[in-house]
C-alpha positions as CSV (number, residue, x, y, z in Angstrom):
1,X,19.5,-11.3,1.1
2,X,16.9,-13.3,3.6
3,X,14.4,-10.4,3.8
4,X,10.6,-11.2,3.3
5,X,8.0,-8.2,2.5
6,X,4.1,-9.1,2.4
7,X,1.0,-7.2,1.4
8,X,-2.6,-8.4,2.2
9,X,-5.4,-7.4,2.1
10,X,-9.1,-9.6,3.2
11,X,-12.4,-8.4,3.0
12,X,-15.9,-10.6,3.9
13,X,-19.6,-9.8,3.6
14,X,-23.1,-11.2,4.0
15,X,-26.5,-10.1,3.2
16,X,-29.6,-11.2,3.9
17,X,-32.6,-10.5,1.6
18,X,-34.9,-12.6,3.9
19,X,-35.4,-15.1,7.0
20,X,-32.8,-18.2,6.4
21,X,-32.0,-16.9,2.9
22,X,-28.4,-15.2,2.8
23,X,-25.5,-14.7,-0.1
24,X,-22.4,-13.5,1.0
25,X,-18.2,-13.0,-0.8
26,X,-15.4,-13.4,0.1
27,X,-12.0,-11.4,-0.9
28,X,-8.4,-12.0,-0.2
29,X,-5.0,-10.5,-2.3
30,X,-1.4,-11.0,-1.4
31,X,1.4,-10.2,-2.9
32,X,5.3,-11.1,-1.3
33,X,8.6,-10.9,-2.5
34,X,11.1,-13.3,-0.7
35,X,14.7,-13.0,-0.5
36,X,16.8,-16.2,-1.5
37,X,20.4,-15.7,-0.3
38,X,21.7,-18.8,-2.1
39,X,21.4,-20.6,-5.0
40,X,20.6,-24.6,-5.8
41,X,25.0,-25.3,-5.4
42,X,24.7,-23.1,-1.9
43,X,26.7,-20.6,-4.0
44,X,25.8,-17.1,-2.4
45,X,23.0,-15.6,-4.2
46,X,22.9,-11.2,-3.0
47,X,19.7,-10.8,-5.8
48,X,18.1,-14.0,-6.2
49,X,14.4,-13.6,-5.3
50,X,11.1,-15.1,-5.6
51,X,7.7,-13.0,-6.0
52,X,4.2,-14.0,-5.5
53,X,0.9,-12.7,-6.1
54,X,-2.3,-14.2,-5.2
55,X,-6.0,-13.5,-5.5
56,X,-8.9,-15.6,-4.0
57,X,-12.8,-15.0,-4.5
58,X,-15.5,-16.9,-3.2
59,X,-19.0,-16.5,-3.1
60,X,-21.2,-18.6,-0.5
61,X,-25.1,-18.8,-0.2
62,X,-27.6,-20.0,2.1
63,X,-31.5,-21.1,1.5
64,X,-33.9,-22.4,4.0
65,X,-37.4,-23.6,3.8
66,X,-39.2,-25.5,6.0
67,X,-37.5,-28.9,6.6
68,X,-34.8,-28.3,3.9
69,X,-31.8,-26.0,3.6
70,X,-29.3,-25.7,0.5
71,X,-26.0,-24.5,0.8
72,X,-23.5,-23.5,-2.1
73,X,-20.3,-21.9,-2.9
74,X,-18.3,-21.1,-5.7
75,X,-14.5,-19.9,-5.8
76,X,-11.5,-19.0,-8.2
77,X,-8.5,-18.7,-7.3
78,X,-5.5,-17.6,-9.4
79,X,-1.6,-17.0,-8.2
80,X,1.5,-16.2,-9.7
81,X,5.1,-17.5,-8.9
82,X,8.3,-16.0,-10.2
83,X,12.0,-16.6,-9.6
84,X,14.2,-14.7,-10.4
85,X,18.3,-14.0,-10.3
86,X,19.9,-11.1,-12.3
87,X,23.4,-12.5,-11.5
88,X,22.3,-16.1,-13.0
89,X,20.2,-15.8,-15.8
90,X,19.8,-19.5,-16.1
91,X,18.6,-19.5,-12.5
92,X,14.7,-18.4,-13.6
93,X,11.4,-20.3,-12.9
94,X,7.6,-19.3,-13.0
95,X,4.8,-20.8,-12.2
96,X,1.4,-19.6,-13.1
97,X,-1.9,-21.3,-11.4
98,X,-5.6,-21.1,-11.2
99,X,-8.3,-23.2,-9.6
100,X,-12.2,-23.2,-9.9
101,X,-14.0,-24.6,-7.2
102,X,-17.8,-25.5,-6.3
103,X,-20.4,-27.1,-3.8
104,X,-23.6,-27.6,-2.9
105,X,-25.0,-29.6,0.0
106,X,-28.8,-30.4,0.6
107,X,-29.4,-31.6,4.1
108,X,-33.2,-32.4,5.3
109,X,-35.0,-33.5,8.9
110,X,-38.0,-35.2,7.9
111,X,-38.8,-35.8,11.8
112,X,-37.0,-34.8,14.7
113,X,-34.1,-36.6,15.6
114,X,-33.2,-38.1,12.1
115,X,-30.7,-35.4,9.6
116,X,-30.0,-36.2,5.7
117,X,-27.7,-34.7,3.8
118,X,-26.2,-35.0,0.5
119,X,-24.0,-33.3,-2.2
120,X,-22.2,-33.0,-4.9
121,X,-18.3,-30.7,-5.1
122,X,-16.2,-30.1,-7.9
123,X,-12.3,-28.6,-8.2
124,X,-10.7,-27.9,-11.4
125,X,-6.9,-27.2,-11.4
126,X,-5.2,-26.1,-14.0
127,X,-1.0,-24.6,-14.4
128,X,1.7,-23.0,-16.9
129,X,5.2,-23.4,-16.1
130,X,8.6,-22.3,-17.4
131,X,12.0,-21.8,-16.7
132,X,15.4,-20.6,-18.7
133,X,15.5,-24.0,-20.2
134,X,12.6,-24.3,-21.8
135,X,8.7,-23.2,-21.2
136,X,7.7,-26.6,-19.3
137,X,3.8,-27.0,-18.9
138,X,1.3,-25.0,-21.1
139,X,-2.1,-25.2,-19.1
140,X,-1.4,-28.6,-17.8
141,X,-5.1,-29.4,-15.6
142,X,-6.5,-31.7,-13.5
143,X,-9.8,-32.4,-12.1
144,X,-11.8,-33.9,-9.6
145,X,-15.2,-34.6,-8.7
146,X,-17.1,-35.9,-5.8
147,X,-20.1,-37.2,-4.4
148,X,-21.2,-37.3,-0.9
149,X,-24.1,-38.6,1.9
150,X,-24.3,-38.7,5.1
151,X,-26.9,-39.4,7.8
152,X,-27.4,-38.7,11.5
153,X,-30.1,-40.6,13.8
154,X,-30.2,-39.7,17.7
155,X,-32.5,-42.0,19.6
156,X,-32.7,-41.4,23.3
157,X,-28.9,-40.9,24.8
158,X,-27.4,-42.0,21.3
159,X,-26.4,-40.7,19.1
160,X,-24.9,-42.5,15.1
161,X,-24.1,-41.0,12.0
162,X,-22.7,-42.5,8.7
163,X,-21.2,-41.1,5.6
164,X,-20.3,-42.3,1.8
165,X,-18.2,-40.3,-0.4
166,X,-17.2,-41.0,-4.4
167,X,-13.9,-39.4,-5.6
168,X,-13.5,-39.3,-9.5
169,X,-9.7,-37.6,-10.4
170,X,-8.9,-37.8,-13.7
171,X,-5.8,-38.6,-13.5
172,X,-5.8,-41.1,-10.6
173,X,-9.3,-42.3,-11.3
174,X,-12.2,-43.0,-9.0
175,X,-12.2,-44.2,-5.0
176,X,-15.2,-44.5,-2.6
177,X,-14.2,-44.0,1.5
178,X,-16.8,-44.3,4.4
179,X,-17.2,-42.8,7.9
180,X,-18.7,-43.9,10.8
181,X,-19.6,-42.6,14.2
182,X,-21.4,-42.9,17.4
183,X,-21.8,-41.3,20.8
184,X,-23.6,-41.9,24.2
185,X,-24.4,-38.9,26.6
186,X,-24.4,-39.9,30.3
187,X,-25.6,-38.0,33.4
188,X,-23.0,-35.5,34.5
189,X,-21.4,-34.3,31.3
190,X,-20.1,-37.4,30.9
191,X,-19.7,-38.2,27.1
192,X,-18.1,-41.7,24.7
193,X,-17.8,-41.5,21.5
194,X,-16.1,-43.5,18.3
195,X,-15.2,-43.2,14.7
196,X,-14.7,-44.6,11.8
197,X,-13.3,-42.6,8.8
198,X,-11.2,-42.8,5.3
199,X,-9.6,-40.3,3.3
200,X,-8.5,-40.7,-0.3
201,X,-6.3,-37.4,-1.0
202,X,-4.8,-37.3,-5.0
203,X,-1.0,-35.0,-5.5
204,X,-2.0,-31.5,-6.1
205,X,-0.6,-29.8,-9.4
206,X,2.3,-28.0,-7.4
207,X,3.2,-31.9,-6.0
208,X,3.6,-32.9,-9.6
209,X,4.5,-30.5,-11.8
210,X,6.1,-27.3,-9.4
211,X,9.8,-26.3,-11.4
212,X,12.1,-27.9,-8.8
213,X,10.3,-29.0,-6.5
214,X,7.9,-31.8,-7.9
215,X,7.5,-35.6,-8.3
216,X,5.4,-36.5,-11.4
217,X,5.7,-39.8,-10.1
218,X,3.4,-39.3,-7.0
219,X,0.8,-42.1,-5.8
220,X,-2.3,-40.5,-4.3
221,X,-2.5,-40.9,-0.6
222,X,-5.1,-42.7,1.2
223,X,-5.5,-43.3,5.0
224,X,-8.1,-45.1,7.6
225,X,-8.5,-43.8,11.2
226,X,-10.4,-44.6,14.2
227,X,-10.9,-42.6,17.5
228,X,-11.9,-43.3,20.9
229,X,-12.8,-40.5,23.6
230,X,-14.1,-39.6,27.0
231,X,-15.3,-36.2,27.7
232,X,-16.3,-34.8,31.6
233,X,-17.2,-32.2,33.2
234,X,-20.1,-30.0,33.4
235,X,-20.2,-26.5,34.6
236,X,-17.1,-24.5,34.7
237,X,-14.6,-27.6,34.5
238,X,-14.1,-29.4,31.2
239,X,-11.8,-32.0,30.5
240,X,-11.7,-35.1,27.5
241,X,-9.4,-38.2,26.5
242,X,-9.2,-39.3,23.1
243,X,-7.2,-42.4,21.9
244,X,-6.6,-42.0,18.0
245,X,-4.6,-44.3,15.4
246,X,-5.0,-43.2,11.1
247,X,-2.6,-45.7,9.0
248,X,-1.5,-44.0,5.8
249,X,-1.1,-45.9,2.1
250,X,1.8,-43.9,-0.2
251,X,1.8,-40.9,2.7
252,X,2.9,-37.7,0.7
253,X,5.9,-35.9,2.2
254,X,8.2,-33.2,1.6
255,X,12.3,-33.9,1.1
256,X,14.1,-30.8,2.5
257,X,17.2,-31.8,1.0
258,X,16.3,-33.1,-2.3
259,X,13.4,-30.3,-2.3
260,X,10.7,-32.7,-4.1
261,X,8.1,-35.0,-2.4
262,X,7.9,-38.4,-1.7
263,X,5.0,-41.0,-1.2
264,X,6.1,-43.0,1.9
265,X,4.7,-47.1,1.3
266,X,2.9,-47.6,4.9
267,X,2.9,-45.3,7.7
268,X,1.4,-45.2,11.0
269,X,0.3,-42.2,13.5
270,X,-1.2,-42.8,16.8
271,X,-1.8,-41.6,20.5
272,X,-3.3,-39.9,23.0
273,X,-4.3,-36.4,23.6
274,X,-6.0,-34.8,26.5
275,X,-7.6,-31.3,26.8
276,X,-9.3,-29.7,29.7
277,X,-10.7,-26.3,30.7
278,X,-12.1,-24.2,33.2
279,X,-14.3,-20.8,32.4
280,X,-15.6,-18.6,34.5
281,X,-17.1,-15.2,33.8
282,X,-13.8,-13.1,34.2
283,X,-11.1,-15.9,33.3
284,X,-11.0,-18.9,30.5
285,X,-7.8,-21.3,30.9
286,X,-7.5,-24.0,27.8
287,X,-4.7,-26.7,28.0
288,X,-3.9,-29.7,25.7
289,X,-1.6,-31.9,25.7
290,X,-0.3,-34.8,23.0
291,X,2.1,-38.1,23.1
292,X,1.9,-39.1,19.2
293,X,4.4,-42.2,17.9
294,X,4.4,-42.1,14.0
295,X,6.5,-44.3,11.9
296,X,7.2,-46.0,8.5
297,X,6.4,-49.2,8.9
298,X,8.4,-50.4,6.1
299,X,11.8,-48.7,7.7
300,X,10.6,-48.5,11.1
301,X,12.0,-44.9,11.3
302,X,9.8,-41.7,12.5
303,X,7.8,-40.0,10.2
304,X,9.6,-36.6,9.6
305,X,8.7,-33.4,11.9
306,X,6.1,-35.1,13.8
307,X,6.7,-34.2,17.6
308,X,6.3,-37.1,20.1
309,X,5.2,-34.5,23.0
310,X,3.9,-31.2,22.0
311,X,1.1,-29.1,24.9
312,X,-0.4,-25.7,24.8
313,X,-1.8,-23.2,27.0
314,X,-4.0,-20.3,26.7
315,X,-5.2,-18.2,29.5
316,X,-7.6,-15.0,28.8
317,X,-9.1,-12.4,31.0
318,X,-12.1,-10.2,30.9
319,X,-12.9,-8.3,33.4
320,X,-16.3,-8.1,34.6
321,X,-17.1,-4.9,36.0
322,X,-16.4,-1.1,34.6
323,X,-17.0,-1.0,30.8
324,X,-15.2,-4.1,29.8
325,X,-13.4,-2.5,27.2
326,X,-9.9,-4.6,27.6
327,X,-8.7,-8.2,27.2
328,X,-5.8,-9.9,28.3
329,X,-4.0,-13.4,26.7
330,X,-1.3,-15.3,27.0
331,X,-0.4,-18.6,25.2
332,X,2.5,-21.3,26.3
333,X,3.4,-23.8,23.5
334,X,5.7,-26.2,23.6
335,X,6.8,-28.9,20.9
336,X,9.1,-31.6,21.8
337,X,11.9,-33.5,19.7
338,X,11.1,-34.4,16.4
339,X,13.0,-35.8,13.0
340,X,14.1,-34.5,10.1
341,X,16.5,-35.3,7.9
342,X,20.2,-35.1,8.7
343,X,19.8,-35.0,12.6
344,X,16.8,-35.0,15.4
345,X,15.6,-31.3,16.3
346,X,16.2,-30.4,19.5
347,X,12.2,-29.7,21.7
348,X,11.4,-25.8,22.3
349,X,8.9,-23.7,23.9
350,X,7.3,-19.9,23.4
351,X,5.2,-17.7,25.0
352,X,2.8,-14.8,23.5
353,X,1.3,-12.2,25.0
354,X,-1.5,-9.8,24.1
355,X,-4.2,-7.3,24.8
356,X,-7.3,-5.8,22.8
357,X,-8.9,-2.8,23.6
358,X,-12.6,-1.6,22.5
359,X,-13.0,2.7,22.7
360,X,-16.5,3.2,24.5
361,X,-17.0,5.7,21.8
362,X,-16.6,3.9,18.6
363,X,-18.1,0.0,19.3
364,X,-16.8,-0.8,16.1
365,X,-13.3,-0.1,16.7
366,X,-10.7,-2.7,18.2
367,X,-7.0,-1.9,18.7
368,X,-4.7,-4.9,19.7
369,X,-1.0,-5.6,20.5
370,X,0.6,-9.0,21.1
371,X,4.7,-9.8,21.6
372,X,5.3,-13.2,19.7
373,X,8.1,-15.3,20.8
374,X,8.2,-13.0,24.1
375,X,10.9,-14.6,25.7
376,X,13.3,-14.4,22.2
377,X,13.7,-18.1,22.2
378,X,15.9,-19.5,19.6
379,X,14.9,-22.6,17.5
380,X,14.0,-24.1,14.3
381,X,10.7,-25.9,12.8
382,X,12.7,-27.1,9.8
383,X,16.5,-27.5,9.7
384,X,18.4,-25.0,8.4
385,X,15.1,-22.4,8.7
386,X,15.4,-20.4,12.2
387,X,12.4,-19.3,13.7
388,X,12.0,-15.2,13.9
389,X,13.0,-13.9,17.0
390,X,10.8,-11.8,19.4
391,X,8.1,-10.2,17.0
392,X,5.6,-7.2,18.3
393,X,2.4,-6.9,16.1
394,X,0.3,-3.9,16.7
395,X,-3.0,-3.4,14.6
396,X,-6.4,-1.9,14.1
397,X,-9.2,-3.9,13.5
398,X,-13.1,-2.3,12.7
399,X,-16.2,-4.1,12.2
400,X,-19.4,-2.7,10.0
């Protein structure tokens, strides 16, 4: 009883009626049914299943004139969790969600050089829960509102920019975070640039009220971070060196044995990553590479499934004469040793590869294949949660 079955299905459009004025939507639907082969006691569970259904609209739009542009989007979104065991009737949960969302941002250059832009966004949350002890939450909500600036200013090879933002949860109450950046282009490609930012980030309704798997005692998180890069290169060759460090108040994690999340007091997360490049009109090769150290700093232990080393690699290949109908990829990943609870996870490494085709006749068409996991290596994200083994995908994809 560990199978998984999924339907989707995504659909996006735009129009536009006239020169920098566009409105566009947004569809996606899903619906899976997950098989749960044992129960909270690891008692063997042969029915026990969980089913999901999802729906997500959003509707975005785009105004220009002159100096000023507006930009908006609402969205709803609405899903539907049930669990269910026919052998355990007293082993039944639903949840039942929906979440209104909107945004607009003005942005205006009153010269050239200098950007404003400002903004207002607003979430509401709102959830229904039961099980086979009782119904739990009737329509239990929560909202949030914000309000945001920011400004950019380049002068000669500089380059600043500065942002304020005003959070207003009604549940956790209100918190103001700032962001700062700046950068200086040299001859050469040579590029430096810092930042400054803060996040303020309140427990979702699934954090603090999901059957099971919740903590209505949850802090919200909050975090400051500061970056520090080099970029080089011009031409075919790229390349860049970033030095980065965020420190975390009441971090939000998840407890894969307890199954509920936990606010960690003070935690840590910094390093250095690297990423370089080279293009040329056939071939593209991307690389990056990461050495992160994140920790409690209360405990002094790692923060949980956080790799110290992790790298990937993506080669493609276009060819450049005939009709240039194909395309080749392959992508290396690897992701080193990391915690979790009970034991250290071991590092792994997979390899995908892929091709896309284009029919002369029928520009619109694309068919693709891709091997995931090509060399069937075995390994697990999570403890306790093996990967899937060597997975072909083949598809069809049009565009109107």
């Amino acid at each position: 009883n560990d199978t998984f079955a999924n339907d989707e299905f995504a659909a996006h459009g735009r129009f536009t009626f006239a020169t920098g004025h566009e409105i566009g939507v947004r569809l996606r639907w899903n619906d899976s049914n997950l098989g749960i082969p044992r129960d909270y006691f690891n008692v063997p569970a042969p029915e026990r299943h969980q089913t999901r259904n999802s729906l997500e609209l959003a509707v975005p739009a785009r105004l220009a004139w002159g100096r000023f542009e507006l930009e908006t989007q609402v969205a709803r979104t609405t899903s539907d969790l049930q669990l269910v065991d026919p052998g355990n009737p007293f082993d039944r949960s639903s949840a039942e969600s929906q979440s209104e969302q909107g945004r607009a941002v003005v942005s205006f250059r009153p010269w050239a050089g200098l950007w404003l832009g400002g903004g207002a966004d607003w979430e509401r949350q709102q959830a229904s829960t039961g099980s086979a002890f009782g119904p739990g939450l009737k329509d239990h909500h929560q909202r949030t509102a914000g309000l945001f600036g920011q400004a950019g200013w380049a002068l000669g090879q500089w380059r600043f920019d500065a942002g304020l933002r005003r959070d207003d949860n009604d549940a956790f109450g209100a918190e103001t975070t700032t962001k700062f950046g700046a950068v200086w282009r040299g001859t050469n490609g040579v590029r430096v640039r810092g930042s400054y930012g803060e996040g303020f980030h309140a427990p979702t309704l699934a954090d603090l009220y999901f059957p099971g798997f919740s903590n209505p005692d949850l802090s919200p998180e909050q975090s400051a971070s500061t970056e520090l890069a080099v970029e080089l290169g011009s031409g075919p060759w790229q390349g860049s060196v970033a030095l980065f460090s965020t420190d975390f108040t009441d971090l939000i994690q998840f407890d894969f044995v307890t199954f509920t999340p936990f606010n960690t007091g003070r935690a840590r997360s910094r390093g250095v990553e690297l990423e370089w490049g080279f293009t040329s009109p056939s071939w593209s090769l991307q690389g990056n590479g990461t050495y992160l150290e994140a920790e409690d700093r209360a405990s002094g232990d790692r923060l949980l499934l956080r790799p110290r080393e992790s790298a990937n690699l993506i080669a493609t290949f276009r060819p450049v004469v005939g009709p240039q109908r194909f395309t080749l990829h392959t992508v290396a990943r690897f992701v080193g040793e990391r915690a979790d609870f009970g034991a250290d996870l071991p590092s792994y490494s997979t390899v995908e590869v892929g091709a896309a085709w284009h029919p002369a006749q029928v520009s619109w068409l694309e068919t693709y294949a891709r091997v995931e996991n090509a060399l069937d290596r075995e390994y697990e994200e999570v403890a306790t949660f093996p990967a899937p083994g060597r997975r072909w995908v083949v598809g069809l994809g049009g565009r109107f």
